[in-house]
C-alpha positions, -999 to 999 in steps of 0.1 A, spaced: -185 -6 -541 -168 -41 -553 -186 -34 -591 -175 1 -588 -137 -10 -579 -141 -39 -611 -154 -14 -631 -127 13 -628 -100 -18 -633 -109 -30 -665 -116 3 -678 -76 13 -667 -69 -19 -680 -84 -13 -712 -70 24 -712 -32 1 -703 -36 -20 -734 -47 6 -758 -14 29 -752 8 -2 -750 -2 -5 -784 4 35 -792 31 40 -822 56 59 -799 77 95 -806 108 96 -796 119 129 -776 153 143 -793 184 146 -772 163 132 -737 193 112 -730 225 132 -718 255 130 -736 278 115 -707 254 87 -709 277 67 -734 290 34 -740 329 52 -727 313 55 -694 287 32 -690 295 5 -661 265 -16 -655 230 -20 -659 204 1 -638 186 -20 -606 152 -20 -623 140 -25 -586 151 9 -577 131 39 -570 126 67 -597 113 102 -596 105 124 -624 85 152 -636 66 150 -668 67 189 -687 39 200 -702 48 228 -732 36 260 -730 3 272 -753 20 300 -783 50 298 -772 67 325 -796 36 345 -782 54 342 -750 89 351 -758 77 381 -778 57 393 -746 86 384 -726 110 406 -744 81 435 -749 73 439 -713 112 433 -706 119 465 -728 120 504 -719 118 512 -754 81 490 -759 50 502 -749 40 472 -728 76 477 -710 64 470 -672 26 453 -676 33 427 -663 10 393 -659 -6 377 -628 4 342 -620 -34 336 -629 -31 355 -661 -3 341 -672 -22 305 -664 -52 314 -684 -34 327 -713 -7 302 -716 -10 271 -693 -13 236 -708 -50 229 -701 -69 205 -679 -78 176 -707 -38 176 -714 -30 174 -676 -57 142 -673 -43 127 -707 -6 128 -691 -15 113 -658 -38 89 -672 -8 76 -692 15 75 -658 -9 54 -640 -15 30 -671 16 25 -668 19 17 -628 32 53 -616 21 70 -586 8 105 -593 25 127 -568 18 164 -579 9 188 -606 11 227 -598 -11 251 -602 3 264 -636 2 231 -648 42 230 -663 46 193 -651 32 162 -637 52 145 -609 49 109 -606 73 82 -591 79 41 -596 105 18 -605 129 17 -630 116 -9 -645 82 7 -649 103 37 -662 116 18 -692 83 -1 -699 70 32 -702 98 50 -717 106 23 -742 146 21 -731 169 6 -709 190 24 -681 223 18 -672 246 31 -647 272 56 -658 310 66 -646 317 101 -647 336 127 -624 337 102 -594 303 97 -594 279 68 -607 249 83 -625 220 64 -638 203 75 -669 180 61 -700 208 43 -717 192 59 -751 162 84 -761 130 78 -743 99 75 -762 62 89 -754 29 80 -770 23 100 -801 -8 114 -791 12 135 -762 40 141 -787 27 176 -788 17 187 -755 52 165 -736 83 193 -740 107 173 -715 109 149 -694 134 161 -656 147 127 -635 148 103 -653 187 105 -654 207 117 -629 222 147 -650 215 173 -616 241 152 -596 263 176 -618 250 203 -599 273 229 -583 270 249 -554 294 287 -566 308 288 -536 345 282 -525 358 271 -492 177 131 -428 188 164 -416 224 169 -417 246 176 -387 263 215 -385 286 218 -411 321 211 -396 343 243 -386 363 264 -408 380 299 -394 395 324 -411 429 324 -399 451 355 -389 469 379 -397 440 393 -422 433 428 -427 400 446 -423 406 466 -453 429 464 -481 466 469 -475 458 470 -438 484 447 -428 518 438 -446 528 406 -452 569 415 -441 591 386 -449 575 370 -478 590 376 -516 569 395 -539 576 382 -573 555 413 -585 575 438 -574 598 453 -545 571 466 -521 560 441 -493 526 421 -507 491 426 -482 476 401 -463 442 393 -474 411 411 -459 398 389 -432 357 390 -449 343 425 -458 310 432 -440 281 448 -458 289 485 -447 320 482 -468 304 468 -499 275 492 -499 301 518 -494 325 509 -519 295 507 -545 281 541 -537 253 530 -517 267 539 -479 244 569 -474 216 559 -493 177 554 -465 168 525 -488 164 496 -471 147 469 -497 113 473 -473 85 463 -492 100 443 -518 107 403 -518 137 382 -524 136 345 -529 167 323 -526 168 292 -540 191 263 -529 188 229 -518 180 219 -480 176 243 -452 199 251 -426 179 244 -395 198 273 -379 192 304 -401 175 324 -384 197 324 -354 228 325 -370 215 359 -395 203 377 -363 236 369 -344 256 382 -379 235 411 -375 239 421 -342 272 416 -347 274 436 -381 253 468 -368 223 467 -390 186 450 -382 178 415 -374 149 396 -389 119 402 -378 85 383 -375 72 371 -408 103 385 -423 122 353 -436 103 321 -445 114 289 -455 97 265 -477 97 238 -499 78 233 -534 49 207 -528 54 180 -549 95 172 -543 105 141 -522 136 126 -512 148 100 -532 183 80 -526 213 103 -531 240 84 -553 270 96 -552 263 127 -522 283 152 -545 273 179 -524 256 175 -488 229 191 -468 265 207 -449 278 222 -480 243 234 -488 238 248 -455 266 273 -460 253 278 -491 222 290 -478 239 314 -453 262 329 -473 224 338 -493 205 351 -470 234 374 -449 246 387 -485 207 397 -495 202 413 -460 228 426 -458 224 448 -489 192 450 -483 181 450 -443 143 462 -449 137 434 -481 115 400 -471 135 374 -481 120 341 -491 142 305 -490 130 279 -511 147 243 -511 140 214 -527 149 184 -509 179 175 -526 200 188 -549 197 158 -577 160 167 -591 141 191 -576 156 226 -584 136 232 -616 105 227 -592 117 249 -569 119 281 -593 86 268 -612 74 272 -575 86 309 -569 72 319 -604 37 296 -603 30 316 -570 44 347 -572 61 346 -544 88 372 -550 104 399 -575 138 389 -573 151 356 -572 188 348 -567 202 314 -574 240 303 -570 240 270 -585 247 259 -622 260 229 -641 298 234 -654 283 235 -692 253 234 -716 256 202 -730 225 187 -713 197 171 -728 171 193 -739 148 177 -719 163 195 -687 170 229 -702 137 234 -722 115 227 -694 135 251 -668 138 279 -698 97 281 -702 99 285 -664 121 316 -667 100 336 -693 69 330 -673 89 348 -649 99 377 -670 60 377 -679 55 386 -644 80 408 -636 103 384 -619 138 392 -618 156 359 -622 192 361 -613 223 333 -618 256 330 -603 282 324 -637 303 303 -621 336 300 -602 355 276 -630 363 307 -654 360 296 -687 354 258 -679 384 246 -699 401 232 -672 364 209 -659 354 199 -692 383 199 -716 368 227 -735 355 266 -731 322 272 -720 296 290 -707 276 276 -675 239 271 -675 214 284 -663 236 311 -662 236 316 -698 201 318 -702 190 351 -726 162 355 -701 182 357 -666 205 383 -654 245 364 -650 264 377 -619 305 372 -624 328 379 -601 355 406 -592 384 410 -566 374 442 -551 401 465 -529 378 484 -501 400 513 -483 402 524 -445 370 546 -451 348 519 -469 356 537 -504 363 517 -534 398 517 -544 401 494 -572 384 463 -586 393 435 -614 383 404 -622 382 373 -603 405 348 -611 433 333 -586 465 313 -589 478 297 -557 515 286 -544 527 282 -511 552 300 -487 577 269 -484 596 290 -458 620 306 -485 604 306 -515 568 304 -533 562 268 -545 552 258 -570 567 293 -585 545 324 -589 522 325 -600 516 286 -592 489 267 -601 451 279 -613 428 274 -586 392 292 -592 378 322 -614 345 339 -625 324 317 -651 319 337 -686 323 330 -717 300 325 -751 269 302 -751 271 272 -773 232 265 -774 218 301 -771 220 332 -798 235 362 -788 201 385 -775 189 417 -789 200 435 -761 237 425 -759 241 432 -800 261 467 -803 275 460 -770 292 430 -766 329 436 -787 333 415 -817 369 407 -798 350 382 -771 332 361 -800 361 356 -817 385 344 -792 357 318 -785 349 312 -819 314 314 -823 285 342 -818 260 335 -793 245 346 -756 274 362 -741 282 356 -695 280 378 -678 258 408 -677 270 426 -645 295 411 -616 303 422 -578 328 411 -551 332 371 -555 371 366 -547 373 342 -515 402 359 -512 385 395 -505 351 378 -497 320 383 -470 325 374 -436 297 355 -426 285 336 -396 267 305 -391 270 276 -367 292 251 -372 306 215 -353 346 220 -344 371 193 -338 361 187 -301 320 182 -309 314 217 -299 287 236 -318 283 269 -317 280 298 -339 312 312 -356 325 336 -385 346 332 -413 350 344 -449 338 330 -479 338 340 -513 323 327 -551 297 341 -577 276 325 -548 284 360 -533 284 382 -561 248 369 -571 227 373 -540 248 406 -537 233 420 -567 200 404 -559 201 425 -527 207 457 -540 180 453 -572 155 452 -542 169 488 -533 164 497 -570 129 485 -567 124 500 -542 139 537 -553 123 536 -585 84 523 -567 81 493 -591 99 461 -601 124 458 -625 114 429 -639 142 408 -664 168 443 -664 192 431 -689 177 457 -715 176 481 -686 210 473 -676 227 470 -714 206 505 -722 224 523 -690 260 512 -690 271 542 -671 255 523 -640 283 502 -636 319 509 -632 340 494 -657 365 467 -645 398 466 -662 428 450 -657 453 469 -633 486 482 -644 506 454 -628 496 420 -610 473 424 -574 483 395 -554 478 393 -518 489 366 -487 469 348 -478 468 327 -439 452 296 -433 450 272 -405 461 240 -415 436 220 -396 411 248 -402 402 258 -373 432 273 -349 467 278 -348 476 249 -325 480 224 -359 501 252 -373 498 279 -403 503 279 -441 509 308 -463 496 308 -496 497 331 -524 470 344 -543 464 362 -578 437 386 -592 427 386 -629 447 359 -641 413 342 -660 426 316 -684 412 324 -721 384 352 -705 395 387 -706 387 417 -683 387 444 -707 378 483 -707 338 486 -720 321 448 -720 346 417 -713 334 380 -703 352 381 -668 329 413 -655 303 420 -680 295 455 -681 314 456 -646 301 463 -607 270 482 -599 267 522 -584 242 541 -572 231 552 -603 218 518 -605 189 531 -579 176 557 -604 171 535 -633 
């Protein structure tokens, strides 16, 4: 055994020196832009631990995009023949030699081998940084930007040339998913703490009057705000009240980070409370993709908590659309690395038709590295009939984040379906009385007058807008008006394709349990609102689709962009909407007192809600006629 061990050592050893002394390829653009000498603030700790994953390019890949846009396409004869997983491995995976090649190369160079999946996109491994720029042939510095302190290779990495072409991007090495963003607005992690809706809110639009606060809009007293509408009243509004479809027989996965350890309780309590069906057995699963691990969590932009309501507001929007539909929760461990494993997950296994994710980074800017790597993961899914869906975002057009308009990723991918967002006015009978797009300026009730002035200051919107990295798809040409690509000055992908009910003003109530002031936990409702909603909304009702029409829908956009007259078109209303809305101020009850705040619809910065397509609403909210398509 001791010649054996000797044996396998100098043969590694041998394998160490003769890559050391590899002419190295650099990989274009693997360092983020932020990581700059403006921001940098000190060296890396080259003691620290590092995590990445190692991408592996697909085999043919224009083969792929053309069989993702043919199967994709009513008007093609391979429309709807879809690939296996296994097919989709056999025709197109990176094969076993270039899988051994990679992670022979990690362990020369001292990394542990954590995981490759079964489609063979990546190779997991883990070490120190110091190993990491050894290997990477750079240096890594620590980086200030938006509060946070990111690490990241201080320039382009370099691989051996003889993996030059079978490496497409390397995901971890820089901390470039700390940008993450949950699109909602308002060891394991404690309950989140409490947040209540506060009252007076109305159960249905215009239920309640706000007497005794100015309009600035006009002479008529303004409405509170709707207190969180429940599903019956968005299925209602959208045409789907009396519809027997369920979603039964058809899968939904969700995709955030974490796992609220009290899901399942919290849904069935929601839906008790709601009137429709709680989970049950073998209904809901959560898991995680093998292969992620928890790594130290600089900077904790967004906690297990935040996630946690994240993940509710998910699942109660998809069953609640959808009551009969299996839903599936996948989280990665953390939100920093691990969400690109996390869809490669749901896609390598098959484990759903729809898959609704409401997280994005603020812009596309990021090194190609990241986005090439998760892209390759979406068209396997539109190989397989996966129906990949993306909140847009809840900064409108980004200007007032980044300094500059833009579109968020993944959102503007060509080959996932962008959710925006709407403020939608549900009546007294659940019927749809108006909708327009999402985007809110606040002031407060001072206890005479609106401060500062009406309509105050921006606060959030829907994301839209015109990609920067990605042409404008086939499907979207004829469609989308010449009048959105110039106002953004370029031609390109355009966000979003459809929207729904987003405004945290109108909202979903939703319940989940939560820690208040006094260490109490128990279960509570409140309303909450974002493309967050919008997305999981639409996810919900694409499993009634699926399940009207006996098959999946796959990647709809062609469907969708084929069939406008699916969607009502949102347009701007004849004068300003603006409702009052109450809060708590110590969020929870009345005894700290109440503030008054008021809040605008459709005021979205340089996007437009327009009749036909517009970048606030895409080609607007769905119908029933959605179900027949």
């Amino acid at each position: 055994m001791l010649r054996v061990s000797r044996v396998l050592l100098c043969l590694v050893a041998a394998f160490a020196l003769a890559v050391a002394a590899e002419a190295k390829t650099k990989l274009p653009g693997s360092a983020p832009p932020w990581a700059n000498a403006k921001n940098y603030a000190a060296a890396a700790n080259a003691d620290d631990n590092i995590g990445f994953r190692v991408y592996l390019a697909w085999n043919n890949p224009s083969a792929i995009e053309a069989l993702a846009q043919a199967v994709s396409n009513p008007a093609d004869s391979n429309y709807g023949r879809y690939l296996t997983p296994a097919q989709f491995r056999q025709q197109f995976a990176p094969s076993q030699a270039q899988i051994n090649t990679v992670q022979a190369w990690l362990r020369s160079q001292g990394f542990t081998v954590e995981y490759t999946p079964q489609n063979n996109h990546y190779v997991s491994a883990e070490g120190t940084v110091a190993q990491a720029a050894a290997a990477f042939s750079t240096t890594f510095g620590m980086y200030s930007i938006r509060g946070l302190t990111l690490r990241s290779p201080s320039a382009e990495v370099s691989i051996p040339d003889t993996l030059a072409g079978v490496v497409s991007g390397v995901i971890g090495l820089d901390d470039s998913a700390q940008l993450v963003h949950t699109n909602h607005t308002t060891g394991d992690a404690p309950p989140p703490a409490a947040f209540v809706s506060a009252e007076p809110c109305s159960s249905y639009w215009g239920q309640q009057q706000a007497v005794g606060f100015t309009n600035p809009y006009g002479t008529t007293p303004l409405p509170y705000a709707p207190c969180g509408y429940t599903p019956q009243q968005i299925k209602g509004a959208y045409g789907l009240g009396s519809t027997s479809l369920d979603g039964s027989g058809q899968t939904v996965a969700i995709i955030d980070a974490y796992a609220a350890p009290t899901i399942v309780a919290d849904v069935n309590q929601w839906s008790i409370n709601r009137g429709i069906p709680t989970l049950h057995g073998g209904q809901f699963s959560q898991v995680v993709a093998p292969g992620t691990y928890h790594h130290p969590e600089r900077g904790l932009k967004q906690d297990p908590q935040g996630w946690y309501g994240e993940e509710t507001l998910d699942v109660e929007a998809v069953h609640g659309m959808a009551p009969g539909a299996d839903i599936v929760f996948v989280g990665a461990p953390n939100n920093f690395q691990d969400l690109d494993a996390a869809l490669n997950h749901v896609v390598d296994r098959g484990l759903a038709q729809i898959v609704s994710n409401s997280y994005g980074w603020d812009t596309e800017p990021l090194a190609p590295g990241v986005i090439k790597p998760f892209e390759d993961t979406i068209l396997q899914g539109a190989i397989e009939g996966i129906g990949i869906y993306f909140s847009s975002g809840d900064n409108g057009d980004e200007s007032l984040v980044e300094g500059y308009i833009t579109a968020d990723w993944p959102a503007s991918s060509p080959f996932v379906t962008a959710v925006g967002g709407t403020t939608l006015a549900i009546g007294s009978a659940n019927n749809y009385l108006f909708e327009t797009g999402w985007g809110t300026y606040t002031s407060t009730w001072t206890g005479t007058n609106w401060s500062p002035a009406a309509p105050g200051t921006w606060l959030y919107g829907g994301g839209g807008g015109v990609s920067r990295i990605f042409a404008e798809p086939s499907y979207q040409v004829g469609v989308v008006p010449s009048s959105v690509f110039s106002a953004q000055g370029r031609t390109g992908r355009a966000v979003p394709d459809v929207s729904a009910n987003a405004d945290p003003n109108t909202g979903y109530l939703i319940g989940e349990t939560q820690t208040f002031p006094d260490g109490t936990v128990k279960y509570s409702e409140y309303r909450l609102g974002g493309t967050s909603l919008a997305c999981p909304l639409v996810a919900g009702i694409m499993a009634l689709a699926d399940q009207s029409v006996g098959k999946p829908h796959g990647f709809a956009n062609p469907v969708f962009y084929g069939h406008p007259g699916a969607f009502t078109d949102v347009v701007s209303p004849a004068s300003t909407v603006a409702v009052v809305r109450t809060n708590y101020v110590n969020s929870v009850d009345a005894s700290g007192g109440l503030s008054y705040v008021l809040r605008t619809a459709n005021q979205t910065l340089s996007l437009h809600t327009t009749p036909g397509y517009d970048d606030v609403t895409g080609l607007g909210s769905p119908t029933a006629a959605i179900l027949s398509h």
